[in-house]
Every structure is written in C-alpha cells, then in structure tokens.
ZADOPA-891995 format. One record per residue: residue in one letter; residue number from 1; x, y, z of N, C-alpha, C, CB in turn. Coordinates in steps of 0.001 Angstrom, whole numbers, plus 524288, in hexadecimal, padded with zeros to 5 digits. Each point is the difference from the previous one (the first is absolute). Glycine has a CB too. Layout:
BEGIN
{"A",NUM,{X,Y,Z},{X,Y,Z},{X,Y,Z},{X,Y,Z}}
...
//
This chain:
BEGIN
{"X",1,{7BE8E,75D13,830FC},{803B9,7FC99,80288},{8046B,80337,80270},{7FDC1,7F8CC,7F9A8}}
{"X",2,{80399,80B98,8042B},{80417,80283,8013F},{7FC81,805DD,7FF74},{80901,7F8B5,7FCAB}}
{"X",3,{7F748,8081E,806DF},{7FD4C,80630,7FED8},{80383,8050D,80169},{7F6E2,7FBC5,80272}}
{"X",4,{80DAD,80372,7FF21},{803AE,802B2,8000D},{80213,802CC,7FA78},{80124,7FA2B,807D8}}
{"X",5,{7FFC4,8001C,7F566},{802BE,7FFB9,7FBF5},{7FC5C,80311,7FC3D},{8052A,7F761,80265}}
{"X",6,{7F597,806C5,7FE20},{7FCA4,80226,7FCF7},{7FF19,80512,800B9},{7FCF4,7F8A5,7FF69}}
{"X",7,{80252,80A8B,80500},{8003E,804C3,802EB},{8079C,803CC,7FDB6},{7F7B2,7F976,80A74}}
{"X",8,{80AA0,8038F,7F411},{805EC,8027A,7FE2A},{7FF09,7FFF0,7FA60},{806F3,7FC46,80752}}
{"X",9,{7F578,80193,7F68D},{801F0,7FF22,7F960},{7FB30,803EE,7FF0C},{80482,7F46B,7FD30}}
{"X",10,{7F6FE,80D27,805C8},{7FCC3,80479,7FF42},{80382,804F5,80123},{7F774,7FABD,80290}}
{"X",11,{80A1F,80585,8012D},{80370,8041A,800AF},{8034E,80194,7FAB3},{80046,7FCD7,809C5}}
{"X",12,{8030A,7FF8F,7F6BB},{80420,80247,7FB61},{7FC6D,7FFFA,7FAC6},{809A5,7FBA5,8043B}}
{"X",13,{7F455,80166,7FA83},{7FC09,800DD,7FA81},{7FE63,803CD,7FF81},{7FD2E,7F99B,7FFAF}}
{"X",14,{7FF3B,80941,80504},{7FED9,80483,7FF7F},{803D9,80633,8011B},{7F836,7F91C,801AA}}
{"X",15,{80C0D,8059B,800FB},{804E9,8019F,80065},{80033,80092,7F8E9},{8043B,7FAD8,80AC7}}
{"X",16,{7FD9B,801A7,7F374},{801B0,800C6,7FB08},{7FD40,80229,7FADB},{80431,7F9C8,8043E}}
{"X",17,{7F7EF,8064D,7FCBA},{7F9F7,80346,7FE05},{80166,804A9,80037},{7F8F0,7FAE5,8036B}}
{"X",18,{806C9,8058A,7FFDC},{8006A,806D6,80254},{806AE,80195,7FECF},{7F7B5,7FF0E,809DF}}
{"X",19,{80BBA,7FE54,7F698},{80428,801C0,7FD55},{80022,800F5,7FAA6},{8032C,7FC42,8062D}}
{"X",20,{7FA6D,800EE,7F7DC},{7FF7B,8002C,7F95D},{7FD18,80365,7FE4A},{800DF,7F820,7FF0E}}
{"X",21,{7FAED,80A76,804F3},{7FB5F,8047E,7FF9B},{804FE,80477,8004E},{7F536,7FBC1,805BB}}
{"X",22,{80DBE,803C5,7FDFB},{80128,80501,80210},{80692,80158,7FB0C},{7FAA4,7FDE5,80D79}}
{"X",23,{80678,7FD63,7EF3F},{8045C,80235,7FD56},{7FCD1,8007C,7FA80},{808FF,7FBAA,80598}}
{"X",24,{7F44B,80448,7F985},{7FCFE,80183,7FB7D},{7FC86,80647,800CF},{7FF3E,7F47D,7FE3A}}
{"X",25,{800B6,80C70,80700},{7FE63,80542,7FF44},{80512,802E4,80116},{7F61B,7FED5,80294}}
{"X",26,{80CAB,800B0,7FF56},{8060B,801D4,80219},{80352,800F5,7FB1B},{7FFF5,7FA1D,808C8}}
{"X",27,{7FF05,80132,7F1A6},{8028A,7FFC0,7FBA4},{7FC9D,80601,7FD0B},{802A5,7F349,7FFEE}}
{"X",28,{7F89C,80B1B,800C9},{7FBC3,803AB,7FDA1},{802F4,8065D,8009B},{7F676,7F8F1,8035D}}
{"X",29,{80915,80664,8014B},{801FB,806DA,8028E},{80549,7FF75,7FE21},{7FAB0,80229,809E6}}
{"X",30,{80940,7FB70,7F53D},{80462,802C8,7FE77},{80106,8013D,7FBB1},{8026A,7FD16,80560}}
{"X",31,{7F9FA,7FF3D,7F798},{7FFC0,801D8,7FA0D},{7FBF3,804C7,7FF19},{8021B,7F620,7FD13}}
{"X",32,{7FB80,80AA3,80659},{7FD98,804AF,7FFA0},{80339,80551,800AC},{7F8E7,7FA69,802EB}}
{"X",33,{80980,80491,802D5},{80484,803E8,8002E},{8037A,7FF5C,7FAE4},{8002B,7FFAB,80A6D}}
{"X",34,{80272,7FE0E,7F253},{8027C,7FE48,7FD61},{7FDF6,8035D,7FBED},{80231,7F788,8040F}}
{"X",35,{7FA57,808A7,7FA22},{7FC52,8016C,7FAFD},{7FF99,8069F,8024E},{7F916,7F50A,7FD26}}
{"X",36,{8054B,80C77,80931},{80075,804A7,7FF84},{804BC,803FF,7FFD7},{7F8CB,7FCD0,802FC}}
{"X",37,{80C46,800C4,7FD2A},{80552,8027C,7FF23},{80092,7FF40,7F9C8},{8048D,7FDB5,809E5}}
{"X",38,{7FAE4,80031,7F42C},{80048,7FF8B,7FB07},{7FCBE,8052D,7FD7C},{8012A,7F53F,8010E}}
{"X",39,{7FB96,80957,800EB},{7FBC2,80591,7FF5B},{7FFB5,803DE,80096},{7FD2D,7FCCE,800EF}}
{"X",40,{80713,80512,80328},{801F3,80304,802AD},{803B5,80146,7FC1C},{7FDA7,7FD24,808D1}}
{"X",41,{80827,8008D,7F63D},{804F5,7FF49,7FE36},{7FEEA,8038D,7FAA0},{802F8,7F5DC,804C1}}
{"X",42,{7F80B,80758,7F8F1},{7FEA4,80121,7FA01},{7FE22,80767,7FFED},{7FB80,7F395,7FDE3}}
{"X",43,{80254,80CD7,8055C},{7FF11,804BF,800DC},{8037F,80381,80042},{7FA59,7FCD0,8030F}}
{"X",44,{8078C,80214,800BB},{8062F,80368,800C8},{8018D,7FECD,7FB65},{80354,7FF5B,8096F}}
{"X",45,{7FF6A,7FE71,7F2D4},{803E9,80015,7FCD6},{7FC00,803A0,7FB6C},{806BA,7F5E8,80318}}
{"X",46,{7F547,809A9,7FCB3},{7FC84,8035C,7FBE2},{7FFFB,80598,80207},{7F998,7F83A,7FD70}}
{"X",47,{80508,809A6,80693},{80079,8056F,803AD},{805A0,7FFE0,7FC72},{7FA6A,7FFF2,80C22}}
{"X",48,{8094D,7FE6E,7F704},{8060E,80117,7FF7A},{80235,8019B,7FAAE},{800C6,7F984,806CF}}
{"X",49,{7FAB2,80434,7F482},{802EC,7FFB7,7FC13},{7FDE4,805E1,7FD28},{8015A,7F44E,7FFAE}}
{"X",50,{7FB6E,80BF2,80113},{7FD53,80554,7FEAD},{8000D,8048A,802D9},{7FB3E,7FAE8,7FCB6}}
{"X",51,{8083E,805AB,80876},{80157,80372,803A6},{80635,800F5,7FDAF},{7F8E8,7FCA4,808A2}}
{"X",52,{80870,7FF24,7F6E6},{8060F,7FF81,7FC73},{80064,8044D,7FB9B},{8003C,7F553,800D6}}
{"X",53,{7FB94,8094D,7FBA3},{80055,80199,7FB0E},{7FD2D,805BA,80109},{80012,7F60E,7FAA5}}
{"X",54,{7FC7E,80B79,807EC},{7FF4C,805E6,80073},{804F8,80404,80469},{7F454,7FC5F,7FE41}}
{"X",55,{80E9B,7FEB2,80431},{803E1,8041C,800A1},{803B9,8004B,7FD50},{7FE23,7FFFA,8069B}}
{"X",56,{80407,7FC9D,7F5A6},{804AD,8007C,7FC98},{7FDC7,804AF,7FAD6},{80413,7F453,80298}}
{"X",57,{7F622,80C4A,7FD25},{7FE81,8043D,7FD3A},{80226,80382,80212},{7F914,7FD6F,7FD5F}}
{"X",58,{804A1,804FA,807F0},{800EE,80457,801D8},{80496,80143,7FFB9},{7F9FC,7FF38,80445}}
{"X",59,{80945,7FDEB,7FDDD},{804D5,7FFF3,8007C},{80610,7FFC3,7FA7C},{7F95A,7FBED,808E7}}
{"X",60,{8026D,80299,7F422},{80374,8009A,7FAE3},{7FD39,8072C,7FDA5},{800F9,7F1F5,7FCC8}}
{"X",61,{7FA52,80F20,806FF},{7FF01,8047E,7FE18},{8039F,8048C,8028B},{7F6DB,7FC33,7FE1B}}
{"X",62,{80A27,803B4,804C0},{80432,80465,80409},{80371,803BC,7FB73},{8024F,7F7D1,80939}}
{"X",63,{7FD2B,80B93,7F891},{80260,8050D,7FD5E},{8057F,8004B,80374},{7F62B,805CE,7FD38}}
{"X",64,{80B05,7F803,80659},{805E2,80342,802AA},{80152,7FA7A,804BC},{7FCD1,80DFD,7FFB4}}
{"X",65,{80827,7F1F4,80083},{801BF,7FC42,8055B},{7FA44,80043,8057B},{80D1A,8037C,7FDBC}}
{"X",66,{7F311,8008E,802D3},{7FDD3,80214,80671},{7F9EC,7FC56,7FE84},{80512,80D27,802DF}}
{"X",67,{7F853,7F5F1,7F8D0},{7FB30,7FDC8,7FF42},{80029,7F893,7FFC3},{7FDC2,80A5F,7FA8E}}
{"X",68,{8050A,7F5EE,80455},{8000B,7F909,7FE9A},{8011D,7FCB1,804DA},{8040A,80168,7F699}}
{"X",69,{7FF90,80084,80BEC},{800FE,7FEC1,805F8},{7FA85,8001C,80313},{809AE,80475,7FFA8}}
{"X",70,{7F4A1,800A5,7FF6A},{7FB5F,80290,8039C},{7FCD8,7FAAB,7FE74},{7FFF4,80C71,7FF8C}}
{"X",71,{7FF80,7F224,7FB10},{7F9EC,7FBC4,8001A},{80187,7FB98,80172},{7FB0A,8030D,7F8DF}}
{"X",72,{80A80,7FD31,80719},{802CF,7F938,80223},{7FE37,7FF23,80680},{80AA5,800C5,7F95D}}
{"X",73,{7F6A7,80425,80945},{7FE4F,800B6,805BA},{7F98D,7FDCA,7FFE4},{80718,80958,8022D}}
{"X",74,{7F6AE,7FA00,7FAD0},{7FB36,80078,80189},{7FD1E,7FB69,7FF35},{800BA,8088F,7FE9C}}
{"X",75,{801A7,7F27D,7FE66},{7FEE8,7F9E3,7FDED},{8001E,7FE14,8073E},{80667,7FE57,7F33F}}
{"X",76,{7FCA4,8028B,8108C},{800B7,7FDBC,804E0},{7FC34,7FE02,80423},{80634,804FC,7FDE5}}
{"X",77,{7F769,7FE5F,80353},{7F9D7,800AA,80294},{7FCA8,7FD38,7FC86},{800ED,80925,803EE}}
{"X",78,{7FC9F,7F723,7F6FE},{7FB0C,7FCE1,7FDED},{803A4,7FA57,800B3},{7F9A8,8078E,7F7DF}}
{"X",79,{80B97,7F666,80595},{804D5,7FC0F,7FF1B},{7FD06,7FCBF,805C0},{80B24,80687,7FABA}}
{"X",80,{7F744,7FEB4,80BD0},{7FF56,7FC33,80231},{7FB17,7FE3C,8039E},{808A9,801CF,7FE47}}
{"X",81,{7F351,8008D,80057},{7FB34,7FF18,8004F},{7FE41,7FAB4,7FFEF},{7FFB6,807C5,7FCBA}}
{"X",82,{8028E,7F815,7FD69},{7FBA5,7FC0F,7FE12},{804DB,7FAC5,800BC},{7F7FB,806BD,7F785}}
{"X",83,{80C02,7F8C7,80934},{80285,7FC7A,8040D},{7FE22,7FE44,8047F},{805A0,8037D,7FD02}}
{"X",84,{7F8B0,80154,8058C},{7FDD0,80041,8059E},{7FA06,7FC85,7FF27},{80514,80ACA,80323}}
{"X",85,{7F7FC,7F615,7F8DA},{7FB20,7FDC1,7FF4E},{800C1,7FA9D,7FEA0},{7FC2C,80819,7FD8D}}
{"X",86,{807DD,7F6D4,7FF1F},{800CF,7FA45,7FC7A},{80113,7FE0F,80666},{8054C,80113,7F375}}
{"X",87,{7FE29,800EC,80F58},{8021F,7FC0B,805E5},{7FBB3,7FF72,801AB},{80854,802EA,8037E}}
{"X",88,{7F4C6,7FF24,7FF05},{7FAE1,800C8,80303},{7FC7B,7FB43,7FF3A},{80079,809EA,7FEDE}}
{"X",89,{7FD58,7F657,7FA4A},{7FD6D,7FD54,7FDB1},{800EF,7F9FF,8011B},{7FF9B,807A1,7FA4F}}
{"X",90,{8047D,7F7D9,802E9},{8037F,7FB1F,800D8},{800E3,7FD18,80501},{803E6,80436,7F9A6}}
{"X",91,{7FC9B,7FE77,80A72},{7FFE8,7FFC9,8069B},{7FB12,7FE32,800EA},{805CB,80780,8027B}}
{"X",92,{7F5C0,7FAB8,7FB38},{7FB88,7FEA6,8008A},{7FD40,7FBE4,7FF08},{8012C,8066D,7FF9D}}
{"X",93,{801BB,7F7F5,7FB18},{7FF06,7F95B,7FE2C},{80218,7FC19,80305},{80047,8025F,7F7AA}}
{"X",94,{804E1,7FE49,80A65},{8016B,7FC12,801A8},{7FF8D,8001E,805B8},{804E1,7FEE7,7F85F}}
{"X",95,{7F725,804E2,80A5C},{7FD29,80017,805B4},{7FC73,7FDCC,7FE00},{80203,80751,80557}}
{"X",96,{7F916,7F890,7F7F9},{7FBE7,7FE3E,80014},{802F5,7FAB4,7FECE},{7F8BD,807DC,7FDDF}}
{"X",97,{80993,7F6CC,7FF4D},{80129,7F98A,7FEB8},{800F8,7FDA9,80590},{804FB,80116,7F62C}}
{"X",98,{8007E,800E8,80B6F},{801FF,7FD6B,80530},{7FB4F,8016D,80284},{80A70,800B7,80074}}
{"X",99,{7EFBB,802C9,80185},{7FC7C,7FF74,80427},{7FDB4,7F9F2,7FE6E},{7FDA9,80B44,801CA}}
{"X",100,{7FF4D,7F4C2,7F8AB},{7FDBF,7FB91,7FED0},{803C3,7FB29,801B2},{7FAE8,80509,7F89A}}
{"X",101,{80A41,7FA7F,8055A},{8024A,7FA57,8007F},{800DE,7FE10,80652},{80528,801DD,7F678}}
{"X",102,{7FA49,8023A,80DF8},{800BF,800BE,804EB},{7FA73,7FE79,80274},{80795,80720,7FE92}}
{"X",103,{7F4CE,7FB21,7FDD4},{7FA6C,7FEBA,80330},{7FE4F,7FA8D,7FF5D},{7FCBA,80901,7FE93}}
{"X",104,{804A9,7F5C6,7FC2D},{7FF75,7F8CE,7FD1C},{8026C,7FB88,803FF},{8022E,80385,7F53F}}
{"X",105,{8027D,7FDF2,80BAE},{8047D,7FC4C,80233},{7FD86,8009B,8067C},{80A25,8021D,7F839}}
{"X",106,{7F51F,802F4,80A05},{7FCF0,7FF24,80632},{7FD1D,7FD5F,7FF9A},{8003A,80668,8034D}}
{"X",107,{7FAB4,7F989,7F8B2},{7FB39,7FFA6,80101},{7FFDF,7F85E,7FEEF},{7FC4A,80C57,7FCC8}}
{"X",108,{807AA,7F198,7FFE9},{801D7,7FAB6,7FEE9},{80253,7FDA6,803EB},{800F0,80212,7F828}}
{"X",109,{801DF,800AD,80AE3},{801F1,7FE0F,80530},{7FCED,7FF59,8037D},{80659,8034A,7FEA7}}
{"X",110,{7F543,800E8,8039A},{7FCCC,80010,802DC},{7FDB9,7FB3D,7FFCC},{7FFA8,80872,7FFA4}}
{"X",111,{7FF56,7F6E5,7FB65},{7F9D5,7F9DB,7FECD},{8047A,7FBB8,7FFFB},{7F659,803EC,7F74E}}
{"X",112,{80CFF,7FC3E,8076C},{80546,7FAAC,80094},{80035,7FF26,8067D},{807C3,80361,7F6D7}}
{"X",113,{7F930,7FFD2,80B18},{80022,7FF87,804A8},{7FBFB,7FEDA,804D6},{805D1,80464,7FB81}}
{"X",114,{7F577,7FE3B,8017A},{7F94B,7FFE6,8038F},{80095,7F9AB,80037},{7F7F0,8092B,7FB58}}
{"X",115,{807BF,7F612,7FF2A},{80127,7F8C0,7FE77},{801C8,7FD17,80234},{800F5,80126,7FA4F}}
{"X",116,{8039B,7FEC4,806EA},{80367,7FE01,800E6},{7FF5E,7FE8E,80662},{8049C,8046B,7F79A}}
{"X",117,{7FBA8,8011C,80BE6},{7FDDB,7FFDD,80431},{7FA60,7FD6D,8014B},{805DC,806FD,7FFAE}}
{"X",118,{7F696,7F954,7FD82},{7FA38,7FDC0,8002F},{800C7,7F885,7FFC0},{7FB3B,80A70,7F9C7}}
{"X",119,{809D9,7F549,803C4},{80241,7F8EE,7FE4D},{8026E,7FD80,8040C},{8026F,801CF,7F713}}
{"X",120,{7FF2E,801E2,809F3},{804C0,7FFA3,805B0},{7FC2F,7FE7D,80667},{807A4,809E5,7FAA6}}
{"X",121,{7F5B4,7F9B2,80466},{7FA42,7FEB4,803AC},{7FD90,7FCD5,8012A},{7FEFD,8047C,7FE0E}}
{"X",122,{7FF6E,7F97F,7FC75},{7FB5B,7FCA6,7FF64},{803A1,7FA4B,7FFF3},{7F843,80740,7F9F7}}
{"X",123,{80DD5,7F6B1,805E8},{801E8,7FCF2,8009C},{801E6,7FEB7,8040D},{7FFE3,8013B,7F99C}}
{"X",124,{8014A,80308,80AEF},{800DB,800AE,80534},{7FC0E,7FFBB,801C4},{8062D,80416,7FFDF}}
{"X",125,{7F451,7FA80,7FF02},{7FC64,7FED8,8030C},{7FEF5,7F8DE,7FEBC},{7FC19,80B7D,80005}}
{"X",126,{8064C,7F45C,7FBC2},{7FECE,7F9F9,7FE28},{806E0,7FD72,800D4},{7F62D,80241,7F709}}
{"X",127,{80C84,8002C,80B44},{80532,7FD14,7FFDA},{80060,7FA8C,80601},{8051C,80B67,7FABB}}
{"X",128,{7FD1A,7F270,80206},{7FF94,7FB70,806C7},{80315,8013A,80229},{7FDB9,7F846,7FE80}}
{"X",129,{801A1,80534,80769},{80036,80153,805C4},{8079F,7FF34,7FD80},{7F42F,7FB59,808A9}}
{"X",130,{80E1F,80664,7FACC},{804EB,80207,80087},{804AC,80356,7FC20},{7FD08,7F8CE,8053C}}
{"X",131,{7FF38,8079B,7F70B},{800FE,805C6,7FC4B},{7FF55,8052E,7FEE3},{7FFB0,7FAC5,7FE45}}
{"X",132,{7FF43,805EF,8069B},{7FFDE,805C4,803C8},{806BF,803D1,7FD4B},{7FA03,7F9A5,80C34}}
{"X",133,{806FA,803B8,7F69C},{806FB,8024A,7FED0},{8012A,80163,7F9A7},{80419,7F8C1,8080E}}
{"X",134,{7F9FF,804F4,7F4C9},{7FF33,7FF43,7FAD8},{7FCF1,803C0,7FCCE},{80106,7F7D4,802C8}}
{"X",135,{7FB5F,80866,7FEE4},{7FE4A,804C5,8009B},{7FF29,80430,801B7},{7FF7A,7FBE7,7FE2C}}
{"X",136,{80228,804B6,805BB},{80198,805FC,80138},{8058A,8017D,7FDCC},{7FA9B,7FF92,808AE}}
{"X",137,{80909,7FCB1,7F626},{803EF,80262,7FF7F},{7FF30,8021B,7F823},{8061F,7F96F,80A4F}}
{"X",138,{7F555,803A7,7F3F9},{7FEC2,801A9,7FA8B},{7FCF2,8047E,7FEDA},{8009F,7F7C0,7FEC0}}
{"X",139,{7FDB3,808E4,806B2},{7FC49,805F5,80008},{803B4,802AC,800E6},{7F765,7FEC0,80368}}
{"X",140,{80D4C,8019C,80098},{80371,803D5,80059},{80340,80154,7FCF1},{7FEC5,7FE65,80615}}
{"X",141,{803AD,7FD0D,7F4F0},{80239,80149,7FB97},{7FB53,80580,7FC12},{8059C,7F3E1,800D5}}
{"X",142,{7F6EB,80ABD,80037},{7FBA6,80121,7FB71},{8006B,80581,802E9},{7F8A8,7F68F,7FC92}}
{"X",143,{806EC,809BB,805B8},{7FE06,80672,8031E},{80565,80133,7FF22},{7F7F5,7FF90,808A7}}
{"X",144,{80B37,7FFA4,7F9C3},{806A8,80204,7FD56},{80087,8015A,7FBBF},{803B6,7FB0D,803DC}}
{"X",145,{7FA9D,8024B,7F8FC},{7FF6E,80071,7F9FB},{7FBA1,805A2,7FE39},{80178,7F3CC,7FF84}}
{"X",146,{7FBEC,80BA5,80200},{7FBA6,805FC,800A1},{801DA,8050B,801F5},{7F968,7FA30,80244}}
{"X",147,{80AFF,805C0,7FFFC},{8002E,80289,803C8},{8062E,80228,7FD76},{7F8C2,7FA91,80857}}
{"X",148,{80A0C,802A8,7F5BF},{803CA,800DC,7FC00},{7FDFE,801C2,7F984},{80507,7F8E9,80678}}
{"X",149,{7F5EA,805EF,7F907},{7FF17,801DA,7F9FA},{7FD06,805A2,8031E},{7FE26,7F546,7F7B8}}
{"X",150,{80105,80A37,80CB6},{7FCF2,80685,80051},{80475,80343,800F4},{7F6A0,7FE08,80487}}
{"X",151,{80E1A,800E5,7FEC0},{8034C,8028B,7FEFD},{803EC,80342,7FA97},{7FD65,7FA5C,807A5}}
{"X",152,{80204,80155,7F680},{801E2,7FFFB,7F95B},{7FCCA,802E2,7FC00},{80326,7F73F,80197}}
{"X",153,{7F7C2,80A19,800DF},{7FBE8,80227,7FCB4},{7FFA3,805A8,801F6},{7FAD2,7F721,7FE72}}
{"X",154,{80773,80A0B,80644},{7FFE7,8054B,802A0},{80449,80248,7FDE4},{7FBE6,7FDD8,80827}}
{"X",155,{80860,7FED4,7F852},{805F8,80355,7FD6C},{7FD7F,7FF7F,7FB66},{809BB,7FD9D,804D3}}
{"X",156,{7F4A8,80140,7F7A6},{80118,801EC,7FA95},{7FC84,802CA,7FDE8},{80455,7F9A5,7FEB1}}
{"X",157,{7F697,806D1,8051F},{7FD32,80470,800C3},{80376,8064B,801F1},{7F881,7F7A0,8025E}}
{"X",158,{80A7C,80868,80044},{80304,80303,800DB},{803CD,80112,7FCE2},{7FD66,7FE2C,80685}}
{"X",159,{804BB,7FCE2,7F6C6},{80407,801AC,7FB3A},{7FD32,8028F,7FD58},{80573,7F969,7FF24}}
{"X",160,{7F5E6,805B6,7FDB6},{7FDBE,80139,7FC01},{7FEA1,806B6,801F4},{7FC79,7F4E1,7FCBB}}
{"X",161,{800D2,80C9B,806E3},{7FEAB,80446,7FFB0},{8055E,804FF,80148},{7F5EE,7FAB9,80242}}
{"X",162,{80F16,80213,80064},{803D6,80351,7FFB6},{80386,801CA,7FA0A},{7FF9F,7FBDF,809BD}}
{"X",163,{7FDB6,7FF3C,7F381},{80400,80097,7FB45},{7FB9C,804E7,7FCD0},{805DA,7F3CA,7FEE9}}
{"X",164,{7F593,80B34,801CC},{7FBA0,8046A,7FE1C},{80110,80569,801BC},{7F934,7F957,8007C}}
{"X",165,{808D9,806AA,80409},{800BB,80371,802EB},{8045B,80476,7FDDD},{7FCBF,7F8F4,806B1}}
{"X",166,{807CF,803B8,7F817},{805CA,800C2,7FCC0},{7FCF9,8026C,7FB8E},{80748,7F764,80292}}
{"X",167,{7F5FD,8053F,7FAAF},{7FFC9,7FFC3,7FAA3},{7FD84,80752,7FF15},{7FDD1,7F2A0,7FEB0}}
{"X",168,{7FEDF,80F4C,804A5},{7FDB0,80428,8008F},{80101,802BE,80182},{7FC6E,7FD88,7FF90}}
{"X",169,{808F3,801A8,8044E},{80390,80571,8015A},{80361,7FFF9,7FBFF},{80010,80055,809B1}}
{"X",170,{80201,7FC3F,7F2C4},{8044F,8019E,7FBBA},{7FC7A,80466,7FB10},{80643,7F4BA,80180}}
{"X",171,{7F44D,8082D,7FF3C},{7FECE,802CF,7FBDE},{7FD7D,806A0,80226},{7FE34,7F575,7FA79}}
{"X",172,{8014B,80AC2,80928},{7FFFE,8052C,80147},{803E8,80346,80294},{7F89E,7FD25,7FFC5}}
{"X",173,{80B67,800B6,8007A},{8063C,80168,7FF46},{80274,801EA,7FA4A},{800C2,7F8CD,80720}}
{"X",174,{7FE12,80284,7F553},{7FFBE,80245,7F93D},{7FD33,80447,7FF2A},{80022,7F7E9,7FCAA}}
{"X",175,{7F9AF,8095D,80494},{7FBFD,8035A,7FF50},{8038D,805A8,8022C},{7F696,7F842,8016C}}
{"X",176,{80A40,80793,802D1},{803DF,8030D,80265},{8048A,801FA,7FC51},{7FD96,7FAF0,807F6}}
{"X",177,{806EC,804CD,7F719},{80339,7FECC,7FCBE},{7FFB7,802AD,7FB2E},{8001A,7F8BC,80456}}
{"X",178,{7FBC8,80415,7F959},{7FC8B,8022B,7FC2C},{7FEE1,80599,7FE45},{7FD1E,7F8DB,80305}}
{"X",179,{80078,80811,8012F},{7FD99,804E5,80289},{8042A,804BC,80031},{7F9DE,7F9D9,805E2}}
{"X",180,{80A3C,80435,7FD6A},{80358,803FF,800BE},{802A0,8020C,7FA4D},{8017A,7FBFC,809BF}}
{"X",181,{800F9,7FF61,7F32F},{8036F,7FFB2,7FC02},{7FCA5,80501,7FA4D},{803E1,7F332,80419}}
{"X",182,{7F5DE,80ABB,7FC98},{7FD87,8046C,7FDDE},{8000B,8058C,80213},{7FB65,7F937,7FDAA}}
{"X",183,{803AD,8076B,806DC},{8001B,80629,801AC},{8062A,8009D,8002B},{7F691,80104,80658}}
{"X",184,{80D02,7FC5F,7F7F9},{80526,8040D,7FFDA},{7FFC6,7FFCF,7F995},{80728,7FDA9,809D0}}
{"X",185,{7F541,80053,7F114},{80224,8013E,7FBF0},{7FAA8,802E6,8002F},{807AA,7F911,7FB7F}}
{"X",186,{7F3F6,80936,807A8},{7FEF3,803B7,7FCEE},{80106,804AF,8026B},{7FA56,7FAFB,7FBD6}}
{"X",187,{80923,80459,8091E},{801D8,80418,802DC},{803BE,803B7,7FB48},{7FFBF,7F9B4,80A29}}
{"X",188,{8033A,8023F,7F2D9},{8057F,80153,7FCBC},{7FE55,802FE,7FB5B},{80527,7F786,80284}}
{"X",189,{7F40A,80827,7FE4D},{7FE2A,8011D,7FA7C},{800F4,80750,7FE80},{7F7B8,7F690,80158}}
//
C-alpha cells in the first residue's frame, strides 16, 4: 500500500543491523586494544622491576663516587631505549585500533548511504507528478551530506597521521637526546 514507507523501514532496519554489527566489533577491538596495553603496561612494570633491582645492586656495589656515577650514566641509553620501545609499541596499538575503528565507520557509511541513495531512487521514480522539487532538493541535501562526511573523514585522516607523525619525531628526538646524554657520560668515563 505504501511502498515507500515500506522501502524506508527496510532501509533503516537494515541500517540498524549493521550498526549494531559494526559497534560490537568496534567494542570487540577496543577491548582488545585495551587488553593489549595492559599487557604491555604489565610487562614493563616487570622488566622495570628487575632492571631496578639489578641496578641498585650494582650500584650499591661501587667502590668510589666516580664508579657509581659512571654506572648511573651508563643506566641512560638501555633507561632510554626501552622508553623509546614502550612509546613505539604503544603508538602501535592505538594505530592499529584507530585504522580498524576508521575502516568500520567508512565501510558503515558507505552501505548507509549506497541505501539510502538506492531509497531515494527507487521513490523518485515512484513519487507523484509535481514532487520533482522535493526531491531533488532531498538528493541535494543527501549528497551535501556525503560530501561533508567525506570532508570530515579526510581531515581527520590527516589529523590522525600528523599527530603519528609528531608522535615519531618526539620519539626520535628523545632517542636522540638519549644518545647524546650517553656518549658524554661515557666520554667522562
């Protein structure tokens, strides 16, 4: 009787399907990421605690000021290494997360939209005579609307890989740093 109506409540039904598909794997992956910093976190603090305790050996072993300094220096470089690795690592989880939650949300828009447009169609071919205007001006909202989420999806494609970008010159700025701060304590040696 209404096949419009019927043609909109398939849409969004299946619209809402696929939303519910796509935050249950989206939930999935962050608790995955979630579980691998933890995993991560736990590691480091175990490394840390036993890197701790074999240098407060050494270091309670020192025979003279100079020597004790000398192994304090020499803690700097492995110290900021494995900083440099924990960042890296960590950088790494939360790229693969943000790729997945980026590929979910396109790939949900895409079929929201195939939809939507395919509804828009098939009602503009069944709309009566002097609702022309009505519809085009609902296709031109809709494409506006596309055309503003592709924009919105490019900048933050661009945010995202500039902040990656940052994130990997600080840490090879630290690595740097690092680097130097060791060759002047074993220069002093």
């Amino acid at each position: 009787m209404f096949p419009i109506n019927e043609q909109f409540s398939a849409v969004v039904k299946a619209s809402l399907e696929a939303q519910i598909s796509m935050l249950a794997a989206l939930s999935a992956k962050g608790v995955e990421s979630v579980e691998q910093i933890v995993e991560l976190n736990i590691n480091v603090a175990k490394a840390s605690l036993e890197d701790s305790s074999t240098t407060a050996r050494q270091l309670l072993a020192a025979k003279d000021p100079q020597e004790f300094f000398s192994l304090s220096a020499a803690q700097a470089q492995p110290a900021a290494a494995k900083v440099i690795a924990y960042g890296r690592h960590l950088a790494g989880i939360a790229s693969s997360a943000q790729a997945e939650f980026t590929r979910a949300t396109e790939e949900q828009i895409t079929e929201t939209g195939r939809r939507v447009s395919d509804m828009v169609e098939d009602a503009s071919k069944n709309a009566p005579a002097g609702s022309e205007n009505v519809v085009a001006l609902f296709k031109s909202a809709f494409g506006n609307a596309n055309a503003g989420y592709e924009q919105f999806s490019k900048s933050t494609k661009k945010a995202v890989e500039t902040m990656e970008a940052n994130l990997n010159t600080a840490v090879n700025q630290f690595a740097q740093a690092a680097e130097k701060t060791a060759a002047g304590a074993r220069a002093r040696k």
